[in-house]
C-alpha positions as CSV (number, residue, x, y, z in Angstrom):
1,X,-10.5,17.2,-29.6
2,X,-7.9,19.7,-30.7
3,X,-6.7,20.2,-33.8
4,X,-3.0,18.6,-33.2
5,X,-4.5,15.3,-31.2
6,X,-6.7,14.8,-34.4
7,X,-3.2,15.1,-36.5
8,X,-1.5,13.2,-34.3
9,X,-4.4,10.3,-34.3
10,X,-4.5,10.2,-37.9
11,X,-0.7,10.0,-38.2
12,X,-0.4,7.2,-35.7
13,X,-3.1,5.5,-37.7
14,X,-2.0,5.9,-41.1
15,X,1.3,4.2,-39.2
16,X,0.2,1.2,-37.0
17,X,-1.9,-1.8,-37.8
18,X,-5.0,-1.4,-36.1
19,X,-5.2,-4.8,-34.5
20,X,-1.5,-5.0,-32.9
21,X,-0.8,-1.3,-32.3
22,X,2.8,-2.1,-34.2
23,X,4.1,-0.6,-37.3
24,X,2.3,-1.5,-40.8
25,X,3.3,-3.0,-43.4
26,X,3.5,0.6,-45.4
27,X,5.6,1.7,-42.6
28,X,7.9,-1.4,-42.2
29,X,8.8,-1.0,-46.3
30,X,9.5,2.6,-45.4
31,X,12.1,1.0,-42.3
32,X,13.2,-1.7,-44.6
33,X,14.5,0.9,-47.5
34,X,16.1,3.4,-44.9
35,X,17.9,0.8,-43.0
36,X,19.2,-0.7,-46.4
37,X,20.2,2.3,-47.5
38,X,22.3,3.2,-44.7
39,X,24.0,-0.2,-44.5
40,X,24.6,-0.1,-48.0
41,X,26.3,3.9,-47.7
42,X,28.2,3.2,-44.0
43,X,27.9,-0.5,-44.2
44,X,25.6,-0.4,-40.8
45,X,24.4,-4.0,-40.2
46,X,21.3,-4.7,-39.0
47,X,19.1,-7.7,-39.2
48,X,15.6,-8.9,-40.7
49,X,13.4,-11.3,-39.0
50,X,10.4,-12.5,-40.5
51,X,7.8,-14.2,-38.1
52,X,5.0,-16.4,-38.7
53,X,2.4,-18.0,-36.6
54,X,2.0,-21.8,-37.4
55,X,-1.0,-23.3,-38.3
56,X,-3.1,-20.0,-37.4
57,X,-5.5,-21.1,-39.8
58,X,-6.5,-23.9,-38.2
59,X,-7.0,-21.7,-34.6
60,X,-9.2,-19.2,-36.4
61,X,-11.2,-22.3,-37.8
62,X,-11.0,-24.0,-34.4
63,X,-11.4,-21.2,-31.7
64,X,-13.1,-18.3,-34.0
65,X,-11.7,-15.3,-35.3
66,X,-11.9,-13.2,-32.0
67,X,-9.6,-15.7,-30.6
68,X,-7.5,-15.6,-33.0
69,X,-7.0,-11.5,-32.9
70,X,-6.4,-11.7,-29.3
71,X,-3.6,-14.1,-30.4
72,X,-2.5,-11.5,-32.7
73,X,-3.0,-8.7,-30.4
74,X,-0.9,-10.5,-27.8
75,X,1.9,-11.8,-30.2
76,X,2.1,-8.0,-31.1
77,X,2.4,-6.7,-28.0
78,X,5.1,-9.1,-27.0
79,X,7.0,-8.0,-30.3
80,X,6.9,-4.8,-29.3
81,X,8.2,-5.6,-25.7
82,X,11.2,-7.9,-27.1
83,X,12.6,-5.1,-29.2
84,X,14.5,-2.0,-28.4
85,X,13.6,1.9,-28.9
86,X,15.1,2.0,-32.6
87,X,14.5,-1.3,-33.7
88,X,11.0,-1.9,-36.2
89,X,8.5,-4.8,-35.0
90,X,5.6,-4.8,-37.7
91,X,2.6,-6.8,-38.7
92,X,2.9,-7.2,-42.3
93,X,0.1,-9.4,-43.2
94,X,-2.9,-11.9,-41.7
95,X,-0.1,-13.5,-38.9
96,X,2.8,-12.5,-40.3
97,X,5.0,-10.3,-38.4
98,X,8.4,-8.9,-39.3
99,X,11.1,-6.8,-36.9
100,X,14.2,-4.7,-38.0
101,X,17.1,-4.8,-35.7
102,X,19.1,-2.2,-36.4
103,X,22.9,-2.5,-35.7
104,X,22.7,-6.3,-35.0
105,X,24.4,-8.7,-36.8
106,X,22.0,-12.6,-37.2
107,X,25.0,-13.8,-35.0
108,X,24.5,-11.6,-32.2
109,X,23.0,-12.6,-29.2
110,X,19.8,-10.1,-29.7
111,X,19.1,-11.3,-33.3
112,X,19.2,-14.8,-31.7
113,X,17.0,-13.8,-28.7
114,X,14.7,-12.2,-30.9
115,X,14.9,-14.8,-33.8
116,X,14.7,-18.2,-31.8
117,X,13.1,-17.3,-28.4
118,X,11.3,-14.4,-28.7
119,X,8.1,-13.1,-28.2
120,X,8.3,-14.5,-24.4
121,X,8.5,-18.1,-25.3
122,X,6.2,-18.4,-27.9
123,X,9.2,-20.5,-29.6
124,X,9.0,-23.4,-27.6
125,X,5.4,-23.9,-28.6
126,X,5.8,-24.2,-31.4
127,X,3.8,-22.1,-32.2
128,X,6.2,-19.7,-34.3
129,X,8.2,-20.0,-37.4
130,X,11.3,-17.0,-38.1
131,X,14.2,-16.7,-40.4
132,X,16.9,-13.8,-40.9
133,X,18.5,-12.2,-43.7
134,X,21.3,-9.7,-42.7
135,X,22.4,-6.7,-44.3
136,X,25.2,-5.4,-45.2
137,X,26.3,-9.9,-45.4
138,X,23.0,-11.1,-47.3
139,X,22.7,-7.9,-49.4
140,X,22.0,-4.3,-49.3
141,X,18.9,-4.5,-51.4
142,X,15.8,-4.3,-49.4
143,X,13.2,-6.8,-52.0
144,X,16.3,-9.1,-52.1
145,X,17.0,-9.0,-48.2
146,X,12.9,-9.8,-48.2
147,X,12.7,-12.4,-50.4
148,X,16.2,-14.0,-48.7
149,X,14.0,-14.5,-45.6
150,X,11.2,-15.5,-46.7
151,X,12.6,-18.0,-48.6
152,X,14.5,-19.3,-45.6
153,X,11.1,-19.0,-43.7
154,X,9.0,-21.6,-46.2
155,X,12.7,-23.8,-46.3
156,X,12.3,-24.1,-42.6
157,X,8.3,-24.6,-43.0
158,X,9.4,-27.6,-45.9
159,X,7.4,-25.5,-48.2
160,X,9.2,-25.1,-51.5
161,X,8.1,-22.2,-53.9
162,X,9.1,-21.7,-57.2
């Protein structure tokens, strides 16, 4: 294998979950700070939506773990089909996915796509849990944008944390 395929292997690698072929989470906090940081300078909205699987737990326990990552594999593809070049769909943990929309306000008709509907009806389901912060609105600060939606994500869950 050449030299350059090898570098640009290892790049992609060091860059994508392995499982889902989406951004990581190292690459998502990467997104997450650049995107806050230009809405906070030019006041660029753009949108976070966290995304969990609900009860995945329970289908690893039920159906087996290679079930389960060909639930993940397919909920990642789907991401990555639902969002446009420029946007940021990432797995950031065990079945927790998270996608930057860039100049999209929660209010707009993607964010809600993408937030109530989307990865190809895996809403109606049931299947998935989502909530949005929304910079510059919510806050410019990346941690605080994070913790904003994930917060909302446990309200809507009827989890309460501390």
């Amino acid at each position: 294998m050449p030299v350059g395929d090898v570098l640009h292997l290892a790049r992609f690698s060091a860059a994508h979950d392995p499982l889902t072929n989406i951004a990581n989470r190292r690459s998502f906090d990467e997104a997450l700070e650049v995107s806050a940081a230009r809405s906070a300078r030019y006041g660029w909205a753009f949108t976070l939506v966290l995304v969990d699987l609900n009860n995945f737990k329970a289908v690893n326990d039920k159906s087996g773990h290679e079930f389960g990552n060909h639930l993940l594999r397919q909920f990642g593809f789907a991401l990555r089909q639902a969002v446009r070049q420029g946007d940021t769909a990432a797995r950031i943990g065990g079945d927790e996915f998270a996608v930057i929309l860039s100049n999209a306000e929660d209010t707009s008709p993607r964010a809600s796509r993408t937030a109530e509907g989307s990865p190809r009806g895996a809403r109606q389901s049931r299947r998935v849990h989502n909530r949005t912060a929304t910079s510059p609105r919510d806050s410019t600060d990346p941690g605080e944008l994070l913790r904003m939606a994930d917060g909302r994500l446990y309200e809507k869950k009827g989890i309460r944390i501390s």
